[in-house]
N, C-alpha and C positions, 0 to 999 in steps of 0.2 A: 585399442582394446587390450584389457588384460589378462595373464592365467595361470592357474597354477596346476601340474601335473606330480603328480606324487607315486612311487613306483618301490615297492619294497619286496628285494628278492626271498625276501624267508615268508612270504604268502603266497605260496603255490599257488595255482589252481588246480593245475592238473595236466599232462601232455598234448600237444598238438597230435592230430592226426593225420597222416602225411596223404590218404585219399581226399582230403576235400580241394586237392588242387589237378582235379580231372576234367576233362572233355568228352566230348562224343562227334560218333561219326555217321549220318544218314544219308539212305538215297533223294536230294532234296533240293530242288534247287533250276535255274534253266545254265542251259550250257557254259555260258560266260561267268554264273555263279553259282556252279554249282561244290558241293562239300567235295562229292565223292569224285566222280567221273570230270577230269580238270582240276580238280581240286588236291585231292591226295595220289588222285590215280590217273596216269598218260597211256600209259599200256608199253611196255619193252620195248616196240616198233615205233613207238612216237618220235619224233624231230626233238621235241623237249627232254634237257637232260632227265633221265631217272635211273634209281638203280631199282632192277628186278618188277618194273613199271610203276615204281611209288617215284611218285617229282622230286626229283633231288633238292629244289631249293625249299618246299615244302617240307620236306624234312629237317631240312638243317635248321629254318625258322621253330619248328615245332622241339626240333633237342633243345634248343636255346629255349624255350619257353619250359621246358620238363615237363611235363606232367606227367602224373602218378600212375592215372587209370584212362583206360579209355572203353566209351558205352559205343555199344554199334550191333546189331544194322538200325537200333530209333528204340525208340522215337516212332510213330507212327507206323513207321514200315515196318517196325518187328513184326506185327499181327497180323502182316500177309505175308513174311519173307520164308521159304521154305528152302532151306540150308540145302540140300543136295543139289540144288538147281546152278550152286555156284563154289562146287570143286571139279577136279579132272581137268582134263585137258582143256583151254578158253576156247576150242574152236569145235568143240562139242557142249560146250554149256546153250544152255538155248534161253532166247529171249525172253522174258516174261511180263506180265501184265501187272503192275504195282499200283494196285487201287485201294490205297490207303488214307484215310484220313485226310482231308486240304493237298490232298496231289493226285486227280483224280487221272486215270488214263494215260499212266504215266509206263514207260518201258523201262523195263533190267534187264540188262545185259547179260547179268552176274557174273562179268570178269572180274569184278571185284568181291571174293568170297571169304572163306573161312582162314585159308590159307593164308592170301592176300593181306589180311586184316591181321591177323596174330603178326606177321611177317613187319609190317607197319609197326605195331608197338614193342616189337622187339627192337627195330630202326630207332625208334626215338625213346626206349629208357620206362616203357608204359608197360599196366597190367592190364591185359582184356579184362573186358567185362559182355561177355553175351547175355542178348535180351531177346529171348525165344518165343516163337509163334503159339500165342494163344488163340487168336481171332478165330484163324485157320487150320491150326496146326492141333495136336494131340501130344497129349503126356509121353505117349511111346516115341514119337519126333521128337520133343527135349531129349529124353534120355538117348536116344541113337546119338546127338550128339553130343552127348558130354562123352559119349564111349569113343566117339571118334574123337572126339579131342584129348581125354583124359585116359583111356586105356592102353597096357601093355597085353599084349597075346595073340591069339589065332581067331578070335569073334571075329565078326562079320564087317565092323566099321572098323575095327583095330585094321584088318587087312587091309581095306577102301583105303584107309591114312597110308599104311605102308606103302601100297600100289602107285597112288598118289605123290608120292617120293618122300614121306617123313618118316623114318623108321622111330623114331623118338616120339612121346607122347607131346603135345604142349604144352599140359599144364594149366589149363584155362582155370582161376581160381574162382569167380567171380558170375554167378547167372541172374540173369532177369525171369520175374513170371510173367510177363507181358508189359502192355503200356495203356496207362489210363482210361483204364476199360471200367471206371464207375462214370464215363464220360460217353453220354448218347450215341457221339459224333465218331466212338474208334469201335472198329472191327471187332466185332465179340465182346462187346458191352454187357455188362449182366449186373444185375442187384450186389450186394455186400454178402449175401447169404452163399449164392451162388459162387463167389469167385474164391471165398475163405475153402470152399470144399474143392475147388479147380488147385489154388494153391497148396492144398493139403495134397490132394494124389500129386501133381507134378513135381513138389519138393521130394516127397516119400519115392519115388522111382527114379528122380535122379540120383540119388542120395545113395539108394542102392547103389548104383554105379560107381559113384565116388562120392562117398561118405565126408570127404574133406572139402570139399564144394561151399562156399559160402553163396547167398541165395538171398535175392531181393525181392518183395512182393512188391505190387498195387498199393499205394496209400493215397489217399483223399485228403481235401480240405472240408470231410464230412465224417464228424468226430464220429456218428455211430458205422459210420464203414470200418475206421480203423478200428474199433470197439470188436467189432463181429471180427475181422480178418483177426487180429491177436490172440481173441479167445479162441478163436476154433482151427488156428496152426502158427501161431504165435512161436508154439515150441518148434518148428520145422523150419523157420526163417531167421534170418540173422538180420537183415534192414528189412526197414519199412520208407518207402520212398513218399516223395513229396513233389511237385511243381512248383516254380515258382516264377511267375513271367511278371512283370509289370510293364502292362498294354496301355499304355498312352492315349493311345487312339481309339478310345471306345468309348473316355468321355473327352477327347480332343484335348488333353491335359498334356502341357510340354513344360512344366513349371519347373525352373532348376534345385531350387529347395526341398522340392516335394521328394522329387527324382533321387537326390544323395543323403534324404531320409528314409526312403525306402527298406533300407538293408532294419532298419529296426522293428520293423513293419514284419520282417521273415523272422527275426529272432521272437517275438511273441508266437508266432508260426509254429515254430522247433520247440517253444517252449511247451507250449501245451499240448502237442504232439508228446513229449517228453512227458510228463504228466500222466497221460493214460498206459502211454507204455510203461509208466511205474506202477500206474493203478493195476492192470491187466495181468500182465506179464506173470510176476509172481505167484499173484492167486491162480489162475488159472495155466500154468505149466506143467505140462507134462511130460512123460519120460518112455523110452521103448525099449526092447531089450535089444538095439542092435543100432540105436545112433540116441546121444545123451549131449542137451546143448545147456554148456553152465553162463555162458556169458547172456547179457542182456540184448533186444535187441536195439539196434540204433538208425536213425534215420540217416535217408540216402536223397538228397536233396540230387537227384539224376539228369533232371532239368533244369535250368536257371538263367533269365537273362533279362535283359530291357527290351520293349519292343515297341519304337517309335512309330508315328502317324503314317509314315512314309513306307513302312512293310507294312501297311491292311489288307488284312487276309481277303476280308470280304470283297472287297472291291476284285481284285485277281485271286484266285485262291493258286495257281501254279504259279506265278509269278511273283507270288508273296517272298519276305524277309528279307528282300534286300535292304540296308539302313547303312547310312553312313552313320560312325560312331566318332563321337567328340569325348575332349577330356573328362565332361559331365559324367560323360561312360566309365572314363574309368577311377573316376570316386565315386563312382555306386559301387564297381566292382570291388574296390579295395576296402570299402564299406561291408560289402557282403563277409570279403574275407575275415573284417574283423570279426563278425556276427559267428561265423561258421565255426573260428579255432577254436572257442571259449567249451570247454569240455562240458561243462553244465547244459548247454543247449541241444547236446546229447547226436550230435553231426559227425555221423561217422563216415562218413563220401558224400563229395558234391562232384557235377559234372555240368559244366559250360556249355550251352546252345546256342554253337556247335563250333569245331576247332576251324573254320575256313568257309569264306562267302556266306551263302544264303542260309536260312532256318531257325532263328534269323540269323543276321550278322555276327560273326563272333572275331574270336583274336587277330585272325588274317586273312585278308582280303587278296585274291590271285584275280590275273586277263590269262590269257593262254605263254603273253611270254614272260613277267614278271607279276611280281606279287608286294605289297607296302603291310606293316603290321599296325595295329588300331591300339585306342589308347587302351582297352582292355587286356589285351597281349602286355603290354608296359606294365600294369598296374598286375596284372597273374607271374609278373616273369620278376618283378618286384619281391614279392612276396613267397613266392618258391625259393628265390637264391639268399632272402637277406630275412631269414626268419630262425628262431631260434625253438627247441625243443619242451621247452619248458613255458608254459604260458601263468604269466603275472600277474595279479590283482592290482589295478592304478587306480585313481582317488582323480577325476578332474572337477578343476572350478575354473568355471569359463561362464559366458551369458549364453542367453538361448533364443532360438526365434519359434515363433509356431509356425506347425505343418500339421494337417491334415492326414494319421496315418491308420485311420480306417483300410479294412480290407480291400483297399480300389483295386480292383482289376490284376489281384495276383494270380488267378487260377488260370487254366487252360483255356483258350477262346469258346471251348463247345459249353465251358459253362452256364454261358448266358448273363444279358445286360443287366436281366432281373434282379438275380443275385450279385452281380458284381455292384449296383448300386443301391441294395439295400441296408438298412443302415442309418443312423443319425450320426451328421457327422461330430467329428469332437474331435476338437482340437489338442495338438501335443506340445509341448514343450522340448525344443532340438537341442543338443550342446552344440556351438559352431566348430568345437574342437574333438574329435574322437581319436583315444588313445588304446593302440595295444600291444602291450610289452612282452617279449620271450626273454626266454635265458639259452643258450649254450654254453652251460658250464664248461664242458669238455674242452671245448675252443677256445674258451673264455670271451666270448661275445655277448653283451647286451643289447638287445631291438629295441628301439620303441621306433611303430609307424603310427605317423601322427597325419590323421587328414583335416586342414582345414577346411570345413565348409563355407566359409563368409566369401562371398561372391564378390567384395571391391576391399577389404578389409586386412593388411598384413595382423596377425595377435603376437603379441608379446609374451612368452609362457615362463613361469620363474620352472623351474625341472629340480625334485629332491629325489635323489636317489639313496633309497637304503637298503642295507644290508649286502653292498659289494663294494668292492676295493676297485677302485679304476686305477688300471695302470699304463696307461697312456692314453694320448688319443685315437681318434676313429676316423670314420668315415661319415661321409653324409650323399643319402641318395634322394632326390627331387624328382617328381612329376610332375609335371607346370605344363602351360604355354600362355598364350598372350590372355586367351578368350576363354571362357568354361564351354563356348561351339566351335576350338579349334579341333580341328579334323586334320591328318595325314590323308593322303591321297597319291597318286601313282606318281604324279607331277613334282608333289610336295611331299615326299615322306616323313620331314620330319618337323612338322609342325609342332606336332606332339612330341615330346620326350623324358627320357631320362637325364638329368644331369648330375655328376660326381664331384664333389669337391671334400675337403679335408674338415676334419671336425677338430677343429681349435680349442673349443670353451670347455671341453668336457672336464666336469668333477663331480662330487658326488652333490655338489647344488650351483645350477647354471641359469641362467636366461636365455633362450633362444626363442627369437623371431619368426613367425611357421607363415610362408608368405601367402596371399588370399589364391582361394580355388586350389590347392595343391594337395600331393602326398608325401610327405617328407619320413623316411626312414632314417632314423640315428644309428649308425653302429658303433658302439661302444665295444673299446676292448676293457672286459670286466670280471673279474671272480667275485661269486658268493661267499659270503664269510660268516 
């Protein structure tokens, strides 16, 4: 098979934006796989090295992977997680009952709190992002805690922090209004009408607090929620968030095709999301005399993952998400990323579910005394270290196969089979080749990550590069293994991998070979001209 890719640096698109390469952290999971407790957290007294009780070798995987931002406490748990319950002293925190969404009956500790957590993404290079209790909680609880996170002075939570031993504010940039609460199945569900007015008073009273606070609401795969939420506090929010899971196991569907066409399946998603926030936004924006938002707002893709047969909820709902993850995984994922940079789809933070084990499975996988990382970790740790600033308009010509990329099963499980297979289907047209080109002028680096999709297939691509001077050669990074179901595992870690080799043929028009199932990244050393 043959192809031609075409890449011209004088057709902007427009900046990468450096949050859509984020995670999150929930109470979630049974003891061997669980996110938090084992997973990020041993506790200072543990036999397992840590420092300040976050797992040392958990950490060092997760700086190696970077990411930007990190969501926590959920996911689910935010909309019964009640923040005091988990500062001060760990041996005065008291137990609590986390009867949240699919983990019913569940115990917190909350050794793992406010502290803890900022403490975590200061360790690995990340900006909190808190997602505070709607379910249960009250506007006046959000704002306490942005005052304790975000203020200097003698109030009430400023001291709590101080006493506590942080005389320093932290900084928290980043709040949630809850979590999927247009969804029957979580804590404090209410209509569109209802939550537009819960988000108007809790943006407005945090905001008070700290006017610099950027603020995510509720968003839906139900165009008139997001309609109602925009017009009636649209001006008070900065993202509008989204899910996006593709549940396998709802119509027993394990197709590999279908799977690393998915990611185009979100970008229709974003698009038309994008769309009403142009519709809305504008006409209906308003202004206060004491907080004034000029920028637009943008979607926050907070959730996202693959969720194979093998985590069904229904069948155990405590015991749910555990998945072994194959290379399959991570050309969806690298798939998603290309979906996500493209500034036109209007993605201003994604977050991964979730950074480690269960909810479901995300980049790495821990036992109590070691830990292997998944082809998704590969393909996010790809793409954060070997990406360039500037994102490129490409031109492919390559053949296509059909897939099926109706809405199947991207929403939250409490949505229901009714809606996930309504619908006729209709068939799409795939490129087997998908290309997306950055610039780092600064560095003078050229990207293009190129994913073959063809499942036995190496393609032949002719590559015209214009509008930059290549002045030497690059590098080349690969994501392969034998199988599109090869899996790493504790035995085997490196089934899956990365492999580095030298990039020879580079000019400004090449032929490179992009071998079947893989993700291949070019790094080109190249100035714009």
């Amino acid at each position: 098979m043959e192809a031609k890719i075409s890449v011209n640096a004088r057709d902007v698109l427009g900046k990468v934006n450096p949050y859509i390469f984020g995670t999150m952290l929930e109470h979630w999971g049974v003891p061997d796989r669980h996110v938090i407790y084992g997973g990020v957290w041993v506790g200072e007294g543990s036999s397992t090295p840590n420092i300040r009780g976050l797992r040392k070798d958990v950490l060092e995987a997760t700086r190696e992977m970077s990411p930007t931002i990190m969501r926590w406490p959920g996911g689910c748990p935010a909309d019964v997680y009640h923040w005091l319950d988990g500062i001060g002293p760990w041996e005065k925190r008291p137990c609590t009952l986390l009867s949240a969404n699919y983990s019913k009956d569940v115990e917190e500790t909350n050794q793992f709190g406010t502290h803890e957590f900022v403490d975590f993404c200061r360790e690995v290079g990340a900006e909190p992002y808190i997602n505070v209790n709607v379910g249960t909680g009250t506007p006046e609880e959000a704002a306490s805690w942005v005052e304790y996170c975000n203020r200097e002075g003698r109030t009430k939570y400023c001291a709590m922090r101080v006493e506590n031993g942080h005389s320093d504010p932290f900084g928290v940039h980043y709040w949630g209004i809850g979590n999927e609460l247009d969804l029957d199945g979580e804590v404090g569900h209410m209509d569109a009408q209802n939550y537009a007015r819960v988000a108007f008073e809790y943006s407005k009273l945090r905001r008070m607090v700290d006017p610099k606070i950027k603020i995510v609401a509720v968003g839906s795969h139900d165009d008139e929620w997001n309609y109602t939420l925009l017009k009636e506090a649209g001006h008070l929010i900065d993202y509008i968030s989204i899910h996006k899971y593709y549940i396998h196991f709802v119509l027993n569907v394990e197709d590999y095709y279908t799977l690393v066409a998915r990611p185009l399946e979100a970008e229709r998603s974003f698009n038309r999301m994008t769309s009403l926030i142009d519709a809305v936004t504008p006409r209906e924006r308003m202004t206060s005399i004491w907080f004034q938002k000029t920028e637009k707002v943008k979607i926050a893709v907070d959730e996202w993952n693959v969720w194979h047969m093998e985590a069904d909820p229904p069948a155990s709902p405590i015991l749910a998400g555990y998945q072994k993850l194959t290379l399959q995984d991570g050309l969806f994922t690298a798939g998603m990323f290309h979906v996500m940079v493209k500034p036109c789809n209007g993605v201003g933070m994604a977050n991964i579910c979730n950074l480690i084990n269960s909810g479901p499975s995300g980049p790495i996988t821990s036992n109590e005394e070691t830990l292997y990382v998944n082809p998704q970790y590969l393909a996010f740790k790809l793409y954060r270290h070997h990406i360039g600033d500037i994102v490129l308009r490409t031109e492919t010509e390559v053949d296509t196969y059909e897939a099926n990329l109706r809405e199947l099963a991207h929403m939250a499980m409490a949505e229901g089979i009714g809606n996930i297979l309504g619908g006729t289907p209709k068939m799409d047209h795939v490129p087997y080749l998908d290309c997306l080109a950055t610039l780092d002028d600064k560095n003078g680096k050229l990207y293009l990550a190129v994913i073959n999709r063809h499942k036995e297939n190496d393609i032949e691509c002719a590559m015209n590069l214009q509008g930059v001077k290549i002045r030497r050669n690059g590098k080349i990074y690969e994501l392969n293994a034998e199988e599109v179901t090869s899996a790493n595992d504790f035995d085997s870690p490196n089934n899956v991998k990365i492999s580095e080799k030298k990039l020879t043929s580079a000019a400004n028009r090449f032929n490179y070979v992009f071998p079947c199932h893989s993700v291949t990244l070019l790094e080109i050393n190249a100035q714009s001209k």
